[in-house]
C-alpha positions, 0 to 999 in steps of 0.5 A: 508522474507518479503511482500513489495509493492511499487512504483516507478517512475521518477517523483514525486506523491501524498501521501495516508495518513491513516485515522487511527490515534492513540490518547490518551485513555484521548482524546477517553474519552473526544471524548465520544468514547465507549470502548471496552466491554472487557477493559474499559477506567478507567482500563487504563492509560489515557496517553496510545495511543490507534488506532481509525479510524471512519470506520472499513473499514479504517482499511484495507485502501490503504496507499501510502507514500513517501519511503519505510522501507524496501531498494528496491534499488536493483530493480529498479533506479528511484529516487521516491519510494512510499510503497504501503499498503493494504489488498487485496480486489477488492475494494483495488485494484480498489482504487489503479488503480484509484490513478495509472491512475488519477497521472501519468503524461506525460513522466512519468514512474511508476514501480509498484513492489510486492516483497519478500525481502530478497528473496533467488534468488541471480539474480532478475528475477521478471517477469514483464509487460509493458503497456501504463497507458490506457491499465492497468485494474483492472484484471492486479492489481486482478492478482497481488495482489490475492493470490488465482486468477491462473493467481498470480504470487509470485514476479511481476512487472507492469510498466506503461507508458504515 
């Protein structure tokens, strides 16, 4: 089984690019980027493709992008699918509420699935939950994506509507 979380919608949205990248080892000496203490860079292959990100904190970053690896055919009909990565934090979840509200645009419809693909249910009985896109808060997100919050449920749907 596997963690999927995704978006999807009757209308097309913007994409989250990563601010993580990976460069070539040659292009980390030549940026003056410092090596880890344990692997310097000459004990390397100058052509290796090492991930640099600028902050730490970029490394957890919610990422929204067009279609999803995994097929979500299944639970939903709508024509725009995004995944959607992060790792849970507040400030994560709040990045995505923000994204949520400031894209959704008139007649639009946002589904906003957290799955196990691969799942053993053979019927889809995801719980899920309706609201007017003003009505979504960040305690809706927080029990969705928190494992440890009481309220966490294990598959779940948020559907947004304006």
């Amino acid at each position: 089984m596997s963690y999927c979380s995704f978006i999807a919608t009757n209308l097309e949205m913007p994409e989250i690019e990563s601010k993580a990248k990976y460069i070539t080892v040659r292009e980390a000496i030549e940026l003056e980027i410092k090596p880890h203490e344990l692997v310097p860079w000459e004990k390397m292959d100058p052509n290796a493709q090492v991930l640099f990100v600028e902050n730490e904190e970029d490394l957890n970053e919610l990422v929204i992008n067009r279609d999803c690896y995994y097929n979500v055919s299944e639970y939903t009909g709508y024509p725009f699918i995004y995944e959607v990565n992060f790792r849970y934090s507040e400030l994560r979840v709040k990045q995505l509420l923000d994204y949520l509200k400031d894209n959704i645009r008139e007649e639009q419809i946002i589904e906003l699935w957290r799955v196990w693909i691969g799942h053993d249910d053979n019927e889809l009985n995801i719980p899920y939950s309706r609201f007017n896109h003003n009505e979504l808060s960040l305690n809706h997100l927080i029990e969705m994506y928190d494992w440890n919050n009481e309220n966490y449920k294990e598959q779940y749907c948020i559907v947004l509507e304006k």
